[in-house]
DRENDO-1510 file (C-alpha; in Angstrom, 1 decimal, always signed):
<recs>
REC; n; res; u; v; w
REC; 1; UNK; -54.1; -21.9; +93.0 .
REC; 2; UNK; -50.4; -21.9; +94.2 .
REC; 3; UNK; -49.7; -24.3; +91.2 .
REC; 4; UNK; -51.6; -22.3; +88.6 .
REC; 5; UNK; -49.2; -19.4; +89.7 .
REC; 6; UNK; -46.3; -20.9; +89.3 .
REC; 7; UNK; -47.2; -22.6; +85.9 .
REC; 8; UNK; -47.9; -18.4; +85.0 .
REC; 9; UNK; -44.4; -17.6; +86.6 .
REC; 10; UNK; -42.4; -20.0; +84.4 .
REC; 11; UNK; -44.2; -18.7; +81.5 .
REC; 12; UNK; -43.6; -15.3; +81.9 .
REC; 13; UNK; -39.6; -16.3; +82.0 .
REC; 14; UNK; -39.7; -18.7; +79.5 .
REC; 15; UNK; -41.4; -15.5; +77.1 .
REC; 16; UNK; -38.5; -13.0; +79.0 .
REC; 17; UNK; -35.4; -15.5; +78.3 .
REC; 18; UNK; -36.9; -16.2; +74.9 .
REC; 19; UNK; -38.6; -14.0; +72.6 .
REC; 20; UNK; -39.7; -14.4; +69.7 .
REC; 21; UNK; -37.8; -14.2; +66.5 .
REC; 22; UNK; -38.4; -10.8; +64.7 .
REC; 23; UNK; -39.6; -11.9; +60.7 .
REC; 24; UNK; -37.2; -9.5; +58.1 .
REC; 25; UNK; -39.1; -6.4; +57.1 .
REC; 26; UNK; -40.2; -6.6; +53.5 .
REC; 27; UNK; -38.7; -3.8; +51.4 .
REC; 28; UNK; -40.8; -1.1; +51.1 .
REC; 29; UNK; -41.7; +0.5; +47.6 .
REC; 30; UNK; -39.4; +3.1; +47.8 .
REC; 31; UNK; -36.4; +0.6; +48.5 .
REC; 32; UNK; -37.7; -1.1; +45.2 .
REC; 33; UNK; -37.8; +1.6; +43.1 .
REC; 34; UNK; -34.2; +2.5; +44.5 .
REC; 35; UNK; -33.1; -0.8; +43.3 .
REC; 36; UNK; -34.7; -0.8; +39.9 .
REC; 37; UNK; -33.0; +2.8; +39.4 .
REC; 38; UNK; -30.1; +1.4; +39.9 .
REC; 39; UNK; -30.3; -1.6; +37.6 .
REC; 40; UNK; -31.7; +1.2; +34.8 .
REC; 41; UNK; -28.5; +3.4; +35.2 .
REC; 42; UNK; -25.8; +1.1; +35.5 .
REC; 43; UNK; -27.5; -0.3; +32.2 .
REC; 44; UNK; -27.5; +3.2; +30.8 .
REC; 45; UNK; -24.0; +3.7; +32.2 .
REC; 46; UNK; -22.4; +0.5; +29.9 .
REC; 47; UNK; -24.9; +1.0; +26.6 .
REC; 48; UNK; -23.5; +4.5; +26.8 .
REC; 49; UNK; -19.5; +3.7; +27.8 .
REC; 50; UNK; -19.9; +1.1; +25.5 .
REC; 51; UNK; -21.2; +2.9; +22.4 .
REC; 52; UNK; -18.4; +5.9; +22.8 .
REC; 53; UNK; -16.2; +3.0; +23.3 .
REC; 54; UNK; -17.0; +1.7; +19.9 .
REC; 55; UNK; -16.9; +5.0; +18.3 .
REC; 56; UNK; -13.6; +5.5; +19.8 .
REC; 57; UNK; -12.4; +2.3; +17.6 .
REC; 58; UNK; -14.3; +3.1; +14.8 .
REC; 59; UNK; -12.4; +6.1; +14.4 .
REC; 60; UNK; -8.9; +4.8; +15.2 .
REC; 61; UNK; -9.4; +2.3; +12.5 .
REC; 62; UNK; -10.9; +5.0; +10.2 .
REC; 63; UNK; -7.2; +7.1; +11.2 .
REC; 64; UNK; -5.5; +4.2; +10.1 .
REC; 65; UNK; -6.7; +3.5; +7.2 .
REC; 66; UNK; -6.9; +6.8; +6.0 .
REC; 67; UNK; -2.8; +6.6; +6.8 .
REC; 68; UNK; -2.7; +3.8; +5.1 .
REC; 69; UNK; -4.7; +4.6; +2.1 .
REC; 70; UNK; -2.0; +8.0; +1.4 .
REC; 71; UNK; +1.1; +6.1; +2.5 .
REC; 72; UNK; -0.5; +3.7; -0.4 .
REC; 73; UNK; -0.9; +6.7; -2.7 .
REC; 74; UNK; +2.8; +7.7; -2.7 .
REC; 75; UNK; +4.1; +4.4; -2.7 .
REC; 76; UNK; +2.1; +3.9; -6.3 .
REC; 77; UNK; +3.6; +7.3; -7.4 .
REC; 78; UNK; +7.2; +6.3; -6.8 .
REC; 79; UNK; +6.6; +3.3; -8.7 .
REC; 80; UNK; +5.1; +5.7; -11.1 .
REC; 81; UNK; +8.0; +7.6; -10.9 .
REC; 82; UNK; +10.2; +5.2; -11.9 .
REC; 83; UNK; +9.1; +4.1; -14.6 .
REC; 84; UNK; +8.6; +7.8; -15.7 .
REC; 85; UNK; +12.2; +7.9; -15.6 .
REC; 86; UNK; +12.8; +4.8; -17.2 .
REC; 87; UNK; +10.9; +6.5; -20.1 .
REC; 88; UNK; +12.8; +9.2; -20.2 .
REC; 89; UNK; +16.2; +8.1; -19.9 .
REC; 90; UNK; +15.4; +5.6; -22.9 .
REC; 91; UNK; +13.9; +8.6; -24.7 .
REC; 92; UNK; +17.3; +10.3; -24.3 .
REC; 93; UNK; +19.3; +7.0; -25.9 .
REC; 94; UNK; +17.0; +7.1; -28.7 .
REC; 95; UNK; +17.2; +10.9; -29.4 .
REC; 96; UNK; +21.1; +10.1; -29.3 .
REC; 97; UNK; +21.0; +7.7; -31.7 .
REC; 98; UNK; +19.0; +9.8; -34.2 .
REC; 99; UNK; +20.9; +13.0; -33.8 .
REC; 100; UNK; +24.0; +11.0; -34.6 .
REC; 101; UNK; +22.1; +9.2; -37.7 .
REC; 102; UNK; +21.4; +12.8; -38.7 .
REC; 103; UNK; +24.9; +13.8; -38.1 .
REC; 104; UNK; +26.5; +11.2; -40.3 .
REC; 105; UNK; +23.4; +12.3; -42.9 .
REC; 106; UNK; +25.0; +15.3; -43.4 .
REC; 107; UNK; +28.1; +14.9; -43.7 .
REC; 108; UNK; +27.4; +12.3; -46.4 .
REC; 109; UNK; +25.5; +15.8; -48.3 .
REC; 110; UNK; +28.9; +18.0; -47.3 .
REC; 111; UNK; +30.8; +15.1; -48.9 .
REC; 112; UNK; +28.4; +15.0; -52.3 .
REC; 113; UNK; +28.4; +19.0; -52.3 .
REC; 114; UNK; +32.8; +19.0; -52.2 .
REC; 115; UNK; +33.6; +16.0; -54.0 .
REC; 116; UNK; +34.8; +16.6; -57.6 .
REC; 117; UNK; +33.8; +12.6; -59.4 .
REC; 118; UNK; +36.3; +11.5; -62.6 .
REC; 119; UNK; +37.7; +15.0; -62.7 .
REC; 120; UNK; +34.7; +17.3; -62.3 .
REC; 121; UNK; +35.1; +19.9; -60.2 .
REC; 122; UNK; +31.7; +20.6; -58.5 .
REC; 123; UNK; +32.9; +24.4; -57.9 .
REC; 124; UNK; +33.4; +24.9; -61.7 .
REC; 125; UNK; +30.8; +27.1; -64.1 .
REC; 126; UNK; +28.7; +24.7; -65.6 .
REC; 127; UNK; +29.2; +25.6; -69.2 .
REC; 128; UNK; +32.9; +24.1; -68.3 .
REC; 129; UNK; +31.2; +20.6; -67.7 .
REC; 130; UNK; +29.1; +20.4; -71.0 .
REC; 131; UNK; +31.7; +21.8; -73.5 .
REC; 132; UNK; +32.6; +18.3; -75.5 .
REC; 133; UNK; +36.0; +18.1; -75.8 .
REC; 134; UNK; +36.5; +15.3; -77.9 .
REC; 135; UNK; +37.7; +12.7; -75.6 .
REC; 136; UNK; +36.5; +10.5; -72.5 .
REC; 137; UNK; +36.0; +13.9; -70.8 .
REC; 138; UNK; +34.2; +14.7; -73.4 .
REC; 139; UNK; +29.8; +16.1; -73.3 .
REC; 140; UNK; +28.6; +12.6; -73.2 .
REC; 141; UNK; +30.7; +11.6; -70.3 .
REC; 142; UNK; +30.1; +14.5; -68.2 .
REC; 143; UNK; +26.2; +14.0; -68.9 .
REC; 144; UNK; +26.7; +10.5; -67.5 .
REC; 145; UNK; +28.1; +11.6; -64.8 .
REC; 146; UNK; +26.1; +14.4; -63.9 .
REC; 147; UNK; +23.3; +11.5; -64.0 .
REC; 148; UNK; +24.7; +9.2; -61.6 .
REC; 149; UNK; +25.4; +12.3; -59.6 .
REC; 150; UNK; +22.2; +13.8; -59.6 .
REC; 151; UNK; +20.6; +10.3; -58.4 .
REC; 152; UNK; +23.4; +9.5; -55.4 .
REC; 153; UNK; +22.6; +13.4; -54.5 .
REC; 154; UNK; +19.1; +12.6; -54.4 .
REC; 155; UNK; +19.5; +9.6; -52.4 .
REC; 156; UNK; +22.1; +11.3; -50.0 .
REC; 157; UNK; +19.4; +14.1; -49.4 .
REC; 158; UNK; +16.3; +11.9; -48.9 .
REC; 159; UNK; +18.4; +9.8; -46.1 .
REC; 160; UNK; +19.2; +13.4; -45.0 .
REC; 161; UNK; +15.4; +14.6; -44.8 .
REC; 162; UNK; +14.1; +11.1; -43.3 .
REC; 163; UNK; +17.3; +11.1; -40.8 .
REC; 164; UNK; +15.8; +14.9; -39.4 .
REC; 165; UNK; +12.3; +13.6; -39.1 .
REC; 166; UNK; +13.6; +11.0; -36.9 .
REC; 167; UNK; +15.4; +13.3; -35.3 .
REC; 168; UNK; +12.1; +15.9; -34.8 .
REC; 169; UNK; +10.2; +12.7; -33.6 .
REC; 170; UNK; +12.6; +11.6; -31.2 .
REC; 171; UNK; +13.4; +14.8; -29.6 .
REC; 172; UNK; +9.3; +15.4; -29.6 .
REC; 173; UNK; +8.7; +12.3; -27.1 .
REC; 174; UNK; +12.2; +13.1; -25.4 .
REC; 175; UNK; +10.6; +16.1; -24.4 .
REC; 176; UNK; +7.3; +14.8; -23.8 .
REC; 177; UNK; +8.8; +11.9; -21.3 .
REC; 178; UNK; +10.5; +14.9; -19.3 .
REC; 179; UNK; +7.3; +16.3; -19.1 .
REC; 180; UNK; +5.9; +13.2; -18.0 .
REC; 181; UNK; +8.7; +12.5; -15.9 .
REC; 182; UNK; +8.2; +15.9; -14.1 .
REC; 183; UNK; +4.8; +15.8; -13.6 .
REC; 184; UNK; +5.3; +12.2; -11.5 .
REC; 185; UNK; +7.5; +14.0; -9.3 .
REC; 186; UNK; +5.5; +16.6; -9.0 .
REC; 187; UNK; +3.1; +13.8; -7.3 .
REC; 188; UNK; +4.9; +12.3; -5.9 .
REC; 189; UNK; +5.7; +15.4; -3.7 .
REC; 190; UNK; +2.5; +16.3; -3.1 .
REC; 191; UNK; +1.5; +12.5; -2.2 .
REC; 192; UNK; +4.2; +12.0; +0.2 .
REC; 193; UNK; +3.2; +15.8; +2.2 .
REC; 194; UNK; -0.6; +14.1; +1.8 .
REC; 195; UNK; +1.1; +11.1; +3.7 .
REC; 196; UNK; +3.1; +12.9; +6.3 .
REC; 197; UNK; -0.3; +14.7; +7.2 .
REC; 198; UNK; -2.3; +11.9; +7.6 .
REC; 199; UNK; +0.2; +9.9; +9.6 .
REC; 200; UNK; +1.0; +12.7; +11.7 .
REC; 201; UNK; -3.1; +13.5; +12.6 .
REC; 202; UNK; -3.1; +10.0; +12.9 .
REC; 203; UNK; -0.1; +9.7; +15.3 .
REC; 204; UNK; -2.5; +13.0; +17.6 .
REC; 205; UNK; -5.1; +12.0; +17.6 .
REC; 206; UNK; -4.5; +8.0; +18.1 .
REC; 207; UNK; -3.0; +8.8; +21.5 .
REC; 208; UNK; -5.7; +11.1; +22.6 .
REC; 209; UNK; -8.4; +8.5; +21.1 .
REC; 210; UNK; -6.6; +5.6; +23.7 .
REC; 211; UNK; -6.3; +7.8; +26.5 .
REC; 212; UNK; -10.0; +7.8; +26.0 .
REC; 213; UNK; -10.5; +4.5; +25.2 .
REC; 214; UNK; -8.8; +3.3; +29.0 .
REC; 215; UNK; -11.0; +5.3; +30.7 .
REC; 216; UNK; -14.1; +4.1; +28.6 .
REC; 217; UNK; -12.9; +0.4; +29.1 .
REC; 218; UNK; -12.5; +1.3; +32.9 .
REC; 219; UNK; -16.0; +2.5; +32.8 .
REC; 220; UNK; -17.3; -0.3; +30.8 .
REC; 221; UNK; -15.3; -2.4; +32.7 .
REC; 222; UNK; -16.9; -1.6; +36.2 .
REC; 223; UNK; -20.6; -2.3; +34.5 .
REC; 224; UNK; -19.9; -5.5; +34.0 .
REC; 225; UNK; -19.5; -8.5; +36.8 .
REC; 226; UNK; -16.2; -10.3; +37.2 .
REC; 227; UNK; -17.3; -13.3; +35.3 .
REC; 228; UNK; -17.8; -11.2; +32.1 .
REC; 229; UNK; -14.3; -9.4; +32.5 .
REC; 230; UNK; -12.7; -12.4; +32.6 .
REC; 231; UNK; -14.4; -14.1; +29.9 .
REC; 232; UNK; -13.3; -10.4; +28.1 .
REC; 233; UNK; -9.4; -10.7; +29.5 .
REC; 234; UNK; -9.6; -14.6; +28.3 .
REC; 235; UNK; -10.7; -14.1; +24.7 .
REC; 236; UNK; -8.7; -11.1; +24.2 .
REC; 237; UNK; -5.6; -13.3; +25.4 .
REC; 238; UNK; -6.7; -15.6; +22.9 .
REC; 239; UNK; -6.8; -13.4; +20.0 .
REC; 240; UNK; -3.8; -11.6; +21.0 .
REC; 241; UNK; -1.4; -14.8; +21.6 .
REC; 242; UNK; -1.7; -17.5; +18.1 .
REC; 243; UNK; -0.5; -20.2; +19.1 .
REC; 244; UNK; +0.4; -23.5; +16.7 .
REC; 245; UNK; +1.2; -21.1; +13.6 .
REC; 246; UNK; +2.4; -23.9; +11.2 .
REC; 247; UNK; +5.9; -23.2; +10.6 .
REC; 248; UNK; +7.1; -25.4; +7.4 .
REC; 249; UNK; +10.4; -26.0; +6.0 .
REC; 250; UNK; +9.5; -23.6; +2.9 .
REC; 251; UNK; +8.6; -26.4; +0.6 .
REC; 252; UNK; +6.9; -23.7; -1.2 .
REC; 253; UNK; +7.6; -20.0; -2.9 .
REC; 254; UNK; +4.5; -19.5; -0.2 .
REC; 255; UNK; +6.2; -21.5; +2.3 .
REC; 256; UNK; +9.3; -19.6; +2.3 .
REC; 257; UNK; +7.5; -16.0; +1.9 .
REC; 258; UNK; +5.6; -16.5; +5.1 .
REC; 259; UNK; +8.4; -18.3; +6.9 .
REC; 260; UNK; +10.8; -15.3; +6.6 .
REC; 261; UNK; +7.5; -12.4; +7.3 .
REC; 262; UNK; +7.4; -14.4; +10.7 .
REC; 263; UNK; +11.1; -13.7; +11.2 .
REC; 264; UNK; +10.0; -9.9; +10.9 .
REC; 265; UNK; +7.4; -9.9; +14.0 .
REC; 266; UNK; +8.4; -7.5; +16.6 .
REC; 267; UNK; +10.3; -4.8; +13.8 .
REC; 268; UNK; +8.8; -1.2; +13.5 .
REC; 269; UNK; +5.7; +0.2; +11.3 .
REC; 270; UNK; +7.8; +2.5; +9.5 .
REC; 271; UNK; +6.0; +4.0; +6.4 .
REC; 272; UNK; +7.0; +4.2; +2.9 .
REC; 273; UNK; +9.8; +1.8; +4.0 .
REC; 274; UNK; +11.0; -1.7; +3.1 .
REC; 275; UNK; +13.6; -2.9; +5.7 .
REC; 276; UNK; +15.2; -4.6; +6.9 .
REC; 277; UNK; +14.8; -2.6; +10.3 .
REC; 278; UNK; +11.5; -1.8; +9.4 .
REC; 279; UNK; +8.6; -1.8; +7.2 .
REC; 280; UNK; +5.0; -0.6; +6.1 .
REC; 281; UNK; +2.6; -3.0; +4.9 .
REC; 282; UNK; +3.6; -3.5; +1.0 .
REC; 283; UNK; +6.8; -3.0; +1.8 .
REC; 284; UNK; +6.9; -6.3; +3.9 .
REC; 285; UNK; +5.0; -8.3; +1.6 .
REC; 286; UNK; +7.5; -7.6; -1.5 .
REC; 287; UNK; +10.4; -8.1; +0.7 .
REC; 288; UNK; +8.5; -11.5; +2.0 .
REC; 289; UNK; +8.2; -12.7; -1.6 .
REC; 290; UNK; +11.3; -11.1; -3.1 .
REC; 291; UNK; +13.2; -14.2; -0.6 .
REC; 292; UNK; +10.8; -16.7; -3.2 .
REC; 293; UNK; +12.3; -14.8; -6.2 .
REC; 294; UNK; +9.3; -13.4; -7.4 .
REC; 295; UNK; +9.8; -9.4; -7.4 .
REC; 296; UNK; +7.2; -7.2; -6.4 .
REC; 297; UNK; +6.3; -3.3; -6.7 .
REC; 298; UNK; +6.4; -1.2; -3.6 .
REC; 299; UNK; +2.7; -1.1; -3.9 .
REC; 300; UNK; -0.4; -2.5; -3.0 .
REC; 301; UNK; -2.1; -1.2; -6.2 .
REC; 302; UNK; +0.0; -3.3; -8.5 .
REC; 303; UNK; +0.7; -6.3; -5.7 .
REC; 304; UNK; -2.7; -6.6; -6.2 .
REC; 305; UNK; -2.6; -7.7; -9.8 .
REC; 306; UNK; +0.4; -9.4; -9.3 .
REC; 307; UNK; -0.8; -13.4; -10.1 .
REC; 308; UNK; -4.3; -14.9; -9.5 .
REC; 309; UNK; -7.0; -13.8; -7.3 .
REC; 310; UNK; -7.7; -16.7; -4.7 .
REC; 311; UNK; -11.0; -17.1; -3.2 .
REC; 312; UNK; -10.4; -17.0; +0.5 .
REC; 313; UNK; -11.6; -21.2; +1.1 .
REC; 314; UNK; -8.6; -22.0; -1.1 .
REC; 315; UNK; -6.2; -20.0; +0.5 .
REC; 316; UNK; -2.4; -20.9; +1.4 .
REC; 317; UNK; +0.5; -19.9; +3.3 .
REC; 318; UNK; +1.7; -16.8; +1.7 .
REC; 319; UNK; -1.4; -15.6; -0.5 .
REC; 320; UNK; -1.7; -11.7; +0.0 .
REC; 321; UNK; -4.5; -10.2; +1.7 .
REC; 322; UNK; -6.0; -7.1; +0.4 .
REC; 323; UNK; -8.0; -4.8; +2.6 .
REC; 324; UNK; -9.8; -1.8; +1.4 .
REC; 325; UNK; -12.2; -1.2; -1.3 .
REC; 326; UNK; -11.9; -2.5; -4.6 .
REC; 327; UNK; -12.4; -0.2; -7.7 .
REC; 328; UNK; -11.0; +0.8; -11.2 .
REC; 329; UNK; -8.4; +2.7; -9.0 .
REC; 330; UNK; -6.2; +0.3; -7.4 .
REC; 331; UNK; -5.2; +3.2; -5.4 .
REC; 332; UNK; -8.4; +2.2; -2.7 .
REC; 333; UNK; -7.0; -0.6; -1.6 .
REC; 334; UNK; -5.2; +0.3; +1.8 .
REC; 335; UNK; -3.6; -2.6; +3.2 .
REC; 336; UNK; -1.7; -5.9; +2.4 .
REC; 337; UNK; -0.8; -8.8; +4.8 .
REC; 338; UNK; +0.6; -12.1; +4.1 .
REC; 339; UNK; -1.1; -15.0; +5.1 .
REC; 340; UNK; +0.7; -17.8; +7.5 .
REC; 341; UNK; -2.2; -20.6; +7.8 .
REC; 342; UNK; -5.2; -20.7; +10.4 .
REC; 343; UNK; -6.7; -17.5; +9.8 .
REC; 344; UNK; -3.7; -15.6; +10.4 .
REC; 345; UNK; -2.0; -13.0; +8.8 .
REC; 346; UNK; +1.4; -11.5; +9.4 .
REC; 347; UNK; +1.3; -7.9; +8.8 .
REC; 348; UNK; +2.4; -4.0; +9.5 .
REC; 349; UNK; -0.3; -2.5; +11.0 .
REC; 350; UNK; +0.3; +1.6; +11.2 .
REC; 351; UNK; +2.6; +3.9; +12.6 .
REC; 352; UNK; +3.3; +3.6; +15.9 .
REC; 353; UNK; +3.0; -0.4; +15.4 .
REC; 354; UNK; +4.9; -3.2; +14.6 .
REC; 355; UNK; +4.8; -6.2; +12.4 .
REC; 356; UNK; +2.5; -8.7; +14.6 .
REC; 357; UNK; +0.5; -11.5; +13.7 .
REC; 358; UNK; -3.5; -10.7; +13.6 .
REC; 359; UNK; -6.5; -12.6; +12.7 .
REC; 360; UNK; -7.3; -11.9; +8.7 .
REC; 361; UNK; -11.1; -11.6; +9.4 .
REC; 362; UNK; -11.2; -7.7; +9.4 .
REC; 363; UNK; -14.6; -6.4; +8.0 .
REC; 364; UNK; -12.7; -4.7; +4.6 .
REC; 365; UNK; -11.0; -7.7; +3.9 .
REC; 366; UNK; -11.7; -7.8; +0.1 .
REC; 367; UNK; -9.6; -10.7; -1.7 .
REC; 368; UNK; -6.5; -12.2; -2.0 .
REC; 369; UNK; -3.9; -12.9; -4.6 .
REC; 370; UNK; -1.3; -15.2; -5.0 .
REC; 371; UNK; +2.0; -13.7; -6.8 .
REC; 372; UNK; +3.4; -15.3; -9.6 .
</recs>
């Protein structure tokens, strides 16, 4: 009895000293749903961030080509331009040339219509120049002469009336090459106010587009786990920082063109310009090939045309690289870079930029061509 007490005793302290271990409650359905809700809107949250995230670089790249594209435009009409007044000013020579032909026509007719020949006075009655008087100076002579006369006249007048069609026809296209000449400036004025626009919208609304892109990236940024931002931080390092770009001793006109574009990185965007403090994208790319001797226009339209088109597996150091879409304008295409080997370009991207090295996979890459 005593014993069976004291065995009841210990086992009430041993249960006092040491209870037993209280099991985790199992989450009720309400926590569950909580959880799943929170999955669904941090989902929500990044597809949503991360759609007006691409929108926001959709339209930044749409800006900048759309800069591109009219800085483009007025490049081609100042090469236009150019050779407008080239036109002209030869027009001008030529119109010189044939006024002074004509000139020298008529005084050859002035001279004919003054000049008395073996005695005749060209002023005198004609009755006077058929009266025979019995010698050398006699009818028979005179008729001779008149003859002679009457064909060197003739042939004096005919040089005359083709030197004043010359004349008509050169001062015709003078006119028309002034015209012509006019009307490119006229385009030229109007392409380069097209251009100041578009790089000044573009300039607007570029910085309000990556204000909003930080905070997007901040948002799209938190929906994602460390692992994935650094995988994110790590390629974008990557892309960002080439490293091994082959630089050769210029063995090559190609060599030497992307050697000295290289020797640009860092320099302004600067459009319509072509150095040597800065430069917009066809301006670089003649300057880069102007050090090979090979002189290009300030255009992409004609840089285009300039040698061979390459297809892009047989591409090497200092092909051009055409971006934009190709038509029967040459005016569509946007944006030239120079390639430097491994997928790289060297290039001036748009205002507000500078000349940088980028990879030349861009989705309107359209072709290359190698100058000549």
């Amino acid at each position: 009895m005593h014993i069976r007490a004291g065995l009841l005793v210990a086992a009430c302290l041993v249960v006092a000293v040491c209870p037993p271990a209280a099991a985790d409650p199992a989450p009720s359905s309400r926590d569950v749903a909580k959880a799943r809700a929170t999955v669904r809107d941090r989902t929500k949250e990044l597809s949503q961030a991360s759609a007006k995230l691409a929108v926001a670089q959709a339209r930044l790249e749409d800006l900048a080509a759309t800069a591109e594209q009219q800085v483009e435009a007025y490049n081609g009409e100042l090469v236009k331009l150019a050779a407008a007044g080239k036109t002209y000013e030869q027009a001008k020579a030529r119109l010189v040339n044939a006024d002074a032909a004509l000139d020298q026509a008529r005084q050859a007719v002035a001279a004919i219509a003054a000049q008395s020949y073996g005695g005749i006075d060209m002023t005198r009655p004609i009755m006077t120049l058929v009266s025979d008087e019995g010698s050398s100076d006699g009818f028979l002579h005179r008729a001779s002469v008149l003859e002679e006369l009457g064909e060197e006249r003739a042939r004096v007048l005919e040089r005359m009336r083709d030197a004043q069609v010359v004349s008509s026809i050169m001062r015709r296209q003078t006119q028309d090459a002034y015209n012509a000449q006019q009307a490119a400036s006229e385009r030229a004025r109007k392409a380069k106010l097209a251009a100041q626009q578009a790089v000044e919208t573009q300039t607007t609304q570029t910085t309000q587009l990556v204000a909003s892109k930080k905070t997007l990236q901040k948002k799209v940024d938190a929906a994602k786990g460390q692992a994935q931002r650094l995988a994110m931080r790590r390629a974008a390092a990557l892309q960002s920082i080439p490293t091994g770009v082959p630089l050769s001793a210029g063995s090559t006109m190609g060599d030497v063109a992307a050697n000295w574009a290289l020797g640009q990185l860092g320099k302004p965007y600067v459009w319509a310009a072509a150095g040597p403090s800065g430069y917009d994208c066809s301006g670089l790319t003649m300057r880069a090939w102007e050090q090979a001797g090979v002189q290009l226009d300030h255009w992409t339209g004609t840089q285009w045309t300039s040698g061979p088109h390459v297809p892009l597996d047989q591409l090497r150091r200092g092909d051009l690289l055409f971006y934009g879409q190709i038509t029967s304008d040459p005016g569509t295409i946007h944006h030239v870079g120079i390639y430097v080997g491994r997928g790289l370009m060297v290039n001036a991207p748009q205002t507000g930029d500078v000349v940088q090295t980028a990879s030349m996979w861009r989705r309107d890459l359209v072709g290359a061509t190698r100058p000549s």
